[in-house]
C-alpha positions, -999 to 999 in steps of 0.1 A, spaced: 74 -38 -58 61 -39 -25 26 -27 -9 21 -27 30 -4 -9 46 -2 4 81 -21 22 110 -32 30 141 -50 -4 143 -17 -23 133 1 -30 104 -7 -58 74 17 -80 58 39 -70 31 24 -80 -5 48 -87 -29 39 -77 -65 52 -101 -91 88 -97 -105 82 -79 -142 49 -72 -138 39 -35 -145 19 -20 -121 -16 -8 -142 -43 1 -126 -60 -27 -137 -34 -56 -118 -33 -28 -87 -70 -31 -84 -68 -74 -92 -36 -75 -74 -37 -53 -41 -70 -35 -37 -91 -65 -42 -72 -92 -28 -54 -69 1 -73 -36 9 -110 -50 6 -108 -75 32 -90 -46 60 -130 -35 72 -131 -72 82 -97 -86 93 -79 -56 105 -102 -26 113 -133 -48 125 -162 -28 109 -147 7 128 -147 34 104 -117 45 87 -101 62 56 -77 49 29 -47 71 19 -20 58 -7 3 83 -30 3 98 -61 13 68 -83 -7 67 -115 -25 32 -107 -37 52 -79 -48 80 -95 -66 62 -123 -102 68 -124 -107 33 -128 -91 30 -90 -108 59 -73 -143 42 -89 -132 10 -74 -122 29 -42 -157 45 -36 -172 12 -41 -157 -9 -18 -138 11 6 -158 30 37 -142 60 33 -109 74 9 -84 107 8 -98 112 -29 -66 118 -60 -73 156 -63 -79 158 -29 -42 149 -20 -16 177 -3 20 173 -22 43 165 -7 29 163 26 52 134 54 19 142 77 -1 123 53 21 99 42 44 85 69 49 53 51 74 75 16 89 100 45 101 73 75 88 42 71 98 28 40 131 45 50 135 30 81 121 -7 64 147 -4 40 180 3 63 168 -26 81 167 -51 51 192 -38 34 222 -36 62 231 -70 47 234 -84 13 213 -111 -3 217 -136 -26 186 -134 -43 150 -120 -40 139 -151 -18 162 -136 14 154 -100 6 122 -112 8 121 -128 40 146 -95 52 118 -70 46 91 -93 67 
């Protein structure tokens, strides 16, 4: 699994979720939310406002998440707040990945290492 966040401001790096591991909301909120999302006001958006999106996945949707995400984020699209379906909300599941994917996968790899360092 892999979790990349992107915007007007620029993009982050890709975070790779560990091989195996299940994604709970629990390791999406240790894993990617605390360690990756938390420090975007800083590093990336430099205390301007703006909003975090993500999909429907369940670790998204847990309450447990869109606690954390009122706590620590400035602003969030809220779970039951979400269009379905919608590629104007969610560029990243209707092109990017898309085009992210065609790109890394034109070639074959060996092993996860070289997919890996395709994707980045």
């Amino acid at each position: 699994m892999v979790w990349w966040g992107v915007s007007y401001q620029g993009v982050t790096k890709l975070h790779f979720c560990e091989k195996g591991v299940k994604t709970s909301a629990k390791v999406y909120q240790d894993t990617v939310l605390d360690h990756v999302v938390k420090p975007l006001s800083n590093r990336l958006f430099k205390n301007i406002p703006w909003t975090f999106q993500q999909d429907s996945a369940p670790a998204h949707k847990a309450r447990t998440t869109q606690a954390w995400l009122e706590t620590n984020v400035p602003d969030f699209i809220r779970a039951e707040d979400w269009p379905s379906s919608s590629p104007d909300l969610n560029p990243l599941d209707f092109k990017l990945w898309l085009v992210l994917e065609g790109m890394a996968c034109s070639k074959r790899h060996g092993d996860i290492d070289s997919l890996k360092k395709s994707l980045e």
